[in-house]
VOGU-3710 file (C-alpha; in Angstrom, 3 decimals, decimal comma):
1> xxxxxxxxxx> 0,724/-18,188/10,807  3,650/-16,662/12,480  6,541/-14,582/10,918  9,461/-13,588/11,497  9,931/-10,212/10,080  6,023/-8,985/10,269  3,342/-9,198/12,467  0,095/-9,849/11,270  -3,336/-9,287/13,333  -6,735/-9,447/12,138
11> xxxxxxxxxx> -9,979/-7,897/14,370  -13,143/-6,841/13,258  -12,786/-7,370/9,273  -9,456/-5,200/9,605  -5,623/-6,732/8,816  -3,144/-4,984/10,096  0,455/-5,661/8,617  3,288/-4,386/10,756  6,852/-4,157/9,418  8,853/-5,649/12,794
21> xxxxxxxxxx> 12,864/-5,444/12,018  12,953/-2,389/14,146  16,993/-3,233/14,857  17,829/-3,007/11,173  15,483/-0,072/10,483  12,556/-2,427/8,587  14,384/-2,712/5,616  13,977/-5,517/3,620  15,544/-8,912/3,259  14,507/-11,679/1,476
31> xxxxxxxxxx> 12,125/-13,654/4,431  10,391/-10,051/4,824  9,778/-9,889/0,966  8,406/-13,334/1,110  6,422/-12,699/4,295  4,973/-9,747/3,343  3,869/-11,651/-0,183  2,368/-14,490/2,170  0,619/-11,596/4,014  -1,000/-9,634/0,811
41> xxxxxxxxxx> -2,056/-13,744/-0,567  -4,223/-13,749/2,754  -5,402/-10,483/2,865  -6,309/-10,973/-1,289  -7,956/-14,583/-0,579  -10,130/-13,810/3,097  -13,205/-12,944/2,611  -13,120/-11,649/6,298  -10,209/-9,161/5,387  -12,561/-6,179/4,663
51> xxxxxxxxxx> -9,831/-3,503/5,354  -5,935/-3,632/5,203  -3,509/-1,253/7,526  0,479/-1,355/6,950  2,520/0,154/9,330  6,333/-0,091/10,658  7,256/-0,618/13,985  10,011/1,813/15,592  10,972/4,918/14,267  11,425/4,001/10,719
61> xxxxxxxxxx> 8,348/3,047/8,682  10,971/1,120/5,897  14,456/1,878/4,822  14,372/0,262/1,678  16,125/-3,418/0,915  18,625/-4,403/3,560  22,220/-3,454/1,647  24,029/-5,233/4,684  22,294/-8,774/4,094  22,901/-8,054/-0,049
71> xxxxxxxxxx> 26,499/-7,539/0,945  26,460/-10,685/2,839  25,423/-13,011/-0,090  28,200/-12,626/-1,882  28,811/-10,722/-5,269  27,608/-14,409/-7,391  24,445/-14,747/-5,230  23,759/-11,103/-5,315  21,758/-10,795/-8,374  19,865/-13,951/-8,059
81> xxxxxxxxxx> 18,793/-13,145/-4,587  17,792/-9,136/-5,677  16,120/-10,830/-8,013  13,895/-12,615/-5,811  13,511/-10,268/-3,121  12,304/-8,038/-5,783  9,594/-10,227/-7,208  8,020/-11,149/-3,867  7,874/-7,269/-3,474  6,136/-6,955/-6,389
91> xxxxxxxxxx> 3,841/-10,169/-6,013  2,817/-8,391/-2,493  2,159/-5,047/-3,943  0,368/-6,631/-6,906  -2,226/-8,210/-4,960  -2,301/-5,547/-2,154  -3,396/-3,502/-5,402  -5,572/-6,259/-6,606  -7,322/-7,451/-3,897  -10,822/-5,305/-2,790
101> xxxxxxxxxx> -10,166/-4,458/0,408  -8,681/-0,674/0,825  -5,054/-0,674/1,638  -4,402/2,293/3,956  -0,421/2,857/4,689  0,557/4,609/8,131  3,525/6,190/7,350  5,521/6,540/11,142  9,234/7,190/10,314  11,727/7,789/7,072
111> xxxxxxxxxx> 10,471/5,961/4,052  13,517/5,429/1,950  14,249/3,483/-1,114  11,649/0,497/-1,761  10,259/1,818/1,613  9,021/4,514/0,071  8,289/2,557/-3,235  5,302/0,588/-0,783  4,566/3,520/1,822  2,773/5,061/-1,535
121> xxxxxxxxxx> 0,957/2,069/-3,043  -1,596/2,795/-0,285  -5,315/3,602/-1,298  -4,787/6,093/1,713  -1,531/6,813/2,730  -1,469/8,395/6,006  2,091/10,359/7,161  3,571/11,101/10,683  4,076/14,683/10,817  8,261/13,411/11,444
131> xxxxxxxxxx> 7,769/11,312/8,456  10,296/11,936/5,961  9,902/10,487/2,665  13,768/9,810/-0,190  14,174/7,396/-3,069  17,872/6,876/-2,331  18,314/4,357/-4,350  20,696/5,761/-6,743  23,094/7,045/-3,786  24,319/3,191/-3,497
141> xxxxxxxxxx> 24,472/3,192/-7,741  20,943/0,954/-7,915  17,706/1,619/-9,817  14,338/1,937/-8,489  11,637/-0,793/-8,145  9,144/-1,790/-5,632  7,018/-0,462/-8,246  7,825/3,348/-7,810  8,523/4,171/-11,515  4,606/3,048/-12,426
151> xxxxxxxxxx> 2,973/5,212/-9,659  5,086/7,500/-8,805  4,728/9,314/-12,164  1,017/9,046/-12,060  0,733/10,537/-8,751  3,274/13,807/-9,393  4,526/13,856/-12,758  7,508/12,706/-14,539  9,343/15,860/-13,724  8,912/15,518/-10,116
161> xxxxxxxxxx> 9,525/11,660/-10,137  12,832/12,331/-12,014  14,240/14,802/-9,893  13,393/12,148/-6,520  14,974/9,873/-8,198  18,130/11,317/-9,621  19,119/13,639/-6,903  18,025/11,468/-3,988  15,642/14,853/-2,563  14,518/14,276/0,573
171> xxxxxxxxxx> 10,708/15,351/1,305  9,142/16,281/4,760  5,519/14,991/5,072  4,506/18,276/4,369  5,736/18,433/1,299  4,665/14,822/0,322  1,310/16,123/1,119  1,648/18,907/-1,074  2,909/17,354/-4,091  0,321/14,692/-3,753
181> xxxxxxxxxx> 2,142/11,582/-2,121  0,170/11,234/0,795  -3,362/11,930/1,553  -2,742/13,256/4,983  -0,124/14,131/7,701  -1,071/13,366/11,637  0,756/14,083/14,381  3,184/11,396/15,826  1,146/10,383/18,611  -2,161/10,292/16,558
191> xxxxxxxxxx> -0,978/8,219/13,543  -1,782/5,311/15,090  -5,610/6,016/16,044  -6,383/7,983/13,344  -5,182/5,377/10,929  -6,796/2,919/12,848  -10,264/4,497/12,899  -9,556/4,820/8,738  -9,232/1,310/8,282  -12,086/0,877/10,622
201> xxxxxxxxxx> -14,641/2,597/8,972  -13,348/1,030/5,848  -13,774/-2,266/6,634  -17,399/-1,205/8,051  -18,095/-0,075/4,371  -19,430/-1,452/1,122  -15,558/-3,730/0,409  -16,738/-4,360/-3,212  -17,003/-1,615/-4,151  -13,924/-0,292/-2,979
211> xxxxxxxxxx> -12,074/-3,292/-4,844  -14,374/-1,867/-8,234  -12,964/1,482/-7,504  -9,373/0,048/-7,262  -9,667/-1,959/-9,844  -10,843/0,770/-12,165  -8,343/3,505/-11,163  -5,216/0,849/-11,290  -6,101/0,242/-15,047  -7,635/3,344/-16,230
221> xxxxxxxxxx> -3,684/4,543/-18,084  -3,594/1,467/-20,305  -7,262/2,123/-21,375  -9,023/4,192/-24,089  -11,641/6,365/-22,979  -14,240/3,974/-24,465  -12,609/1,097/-23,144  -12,977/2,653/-19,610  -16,593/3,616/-20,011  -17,488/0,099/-21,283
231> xxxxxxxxxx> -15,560/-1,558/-18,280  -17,099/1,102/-15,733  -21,033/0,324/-17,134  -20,434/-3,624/-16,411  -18,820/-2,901/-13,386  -21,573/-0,468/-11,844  -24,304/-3,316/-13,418  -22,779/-5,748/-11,218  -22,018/-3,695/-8,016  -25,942/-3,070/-8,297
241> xxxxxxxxxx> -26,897/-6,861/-7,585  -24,371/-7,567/-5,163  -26,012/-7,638/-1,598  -24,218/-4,594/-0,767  -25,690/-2,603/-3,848  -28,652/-4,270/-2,964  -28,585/-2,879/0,585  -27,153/0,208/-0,280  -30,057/1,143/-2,630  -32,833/0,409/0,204
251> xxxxxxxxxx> -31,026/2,355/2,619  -31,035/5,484/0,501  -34,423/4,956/-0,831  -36,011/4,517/2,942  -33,548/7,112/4,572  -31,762/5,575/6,947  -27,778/3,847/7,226  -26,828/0,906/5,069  -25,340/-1,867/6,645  -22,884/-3,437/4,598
261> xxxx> -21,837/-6,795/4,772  -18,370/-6,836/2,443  -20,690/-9,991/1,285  -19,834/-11,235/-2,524
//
């Protein structure tokens, strides 16, 4: 399939998703939101998608929702159509979070707004070292979505999360590194291999496992601690007789590298 706002490659088990509205800074409009909903669909449904890598193209990884095309709706179409661009947002981040294949984000320029809402719904969120990383959304007299009020208190703390999102603070990668945004910063000119080789050696890797592991940390807030134990012993019981726990056992018992097949 072809888009318009995205381009979408596969090779060698990985997807990689690349933001392409470099002219109007990535942000998003309404065929991006549905595009990049399309995308996460295939990436969920393939069994050949073992490994996911998002990226922008140009010097801005996302800035957010496009507030010239909002403008250009017109003040009665305006809610209806933030409406929908924000719902296949959150239908693509749902089932980017959903799906067992490892979502690793390569962060390459200023992640504003619902930019930066995605660039940290990654599994691995690699940064630029000229990444630069704002909520903004309450500068144009919005609210924040794209998911950013679940995770972004889980991953620094509700103190932190309300001072990014009242006062707009800007953070360098370094400091999204620090407080725990990102898991790490590359140079510019590295980003791309480095991220690359992640997503690589991901998709080379045991894939249901990694969608056990997701699937366990995206829940574990809304369960008790028994809860959590109970779903973690059925979950490990049925890693074990998948053909990947299957292989993964042998290899460790006769001492030598599993091969994984990402097979169900």
């Amino acid at each position: 399939m072809t888009y318009e706002t995205l381009r979408f490659e596969q090779s060698d088990g990985v997807a990689t998703i690349t933001l392409s509205r470099p002219d109007d800074a990535n942000a998003l409009d309404k065929t991006m939101a549905r595009e990049l909903m399309d995308a996460a669909f295939r990436c969920d449904e393939s069994q050949s998608v073992r490994s996911v890598l998002l990226t922008g193209t140009g010097s801005m990884f996302c800035a957010g929702g496009d507030l010239k095309y909002f403008q250009s709706v017109g003040t009665e179409n305006l809610g209806t159509t933030l409406k929908e661009v924000a719902t296949y947002l959150h239908v693509a981040i749902s089932h980017f979070q959903r799906m067992r294949a490892p979502l690793v984000i390569a962060v390459n320029g200023t992640a504003a707004g619902a930019g930066m809402s995605l660039a940290v719904t990654g599994d691995l969120v690699l940064a630029a070292e000229s990444a630069k990383f704002t909520m903004a959304y309450t500068a144009a007299g919005l609210s924040p979505d794209g998911s950013s009020s679940y995770f972004l208190p889980r991953l620094i703390g509700l103190r932190r999360t309300q001072e990014l999102m009242i006062t707009n603070r800007r953070l360098s990668a370094t400091e999204a590194l620090d407080w725990g945004l990102v898991t790490q910063v590359v140079g510019d000119d590295d980003l791309t291999q480095t991220a690359g080789d992640l997503a690589a050696r991901l998709a080379a890797g045991p894939t249901n496992s990694y969608g056990v592991v997701k699937s366990l940390l995206v829940d574990t807030y809304g369960n008790t601690l028994e809860s959590q134990m109970e779903i973690e012993g059925r979950r490990i019981a049925e890693s074990a007789v998948t053909p990947d726990g299957l292989e993964g056992v042998a290899a460790f018992t006769e001492k030598r590298k599993p091969a994984f097949t990402g097979a169900r």
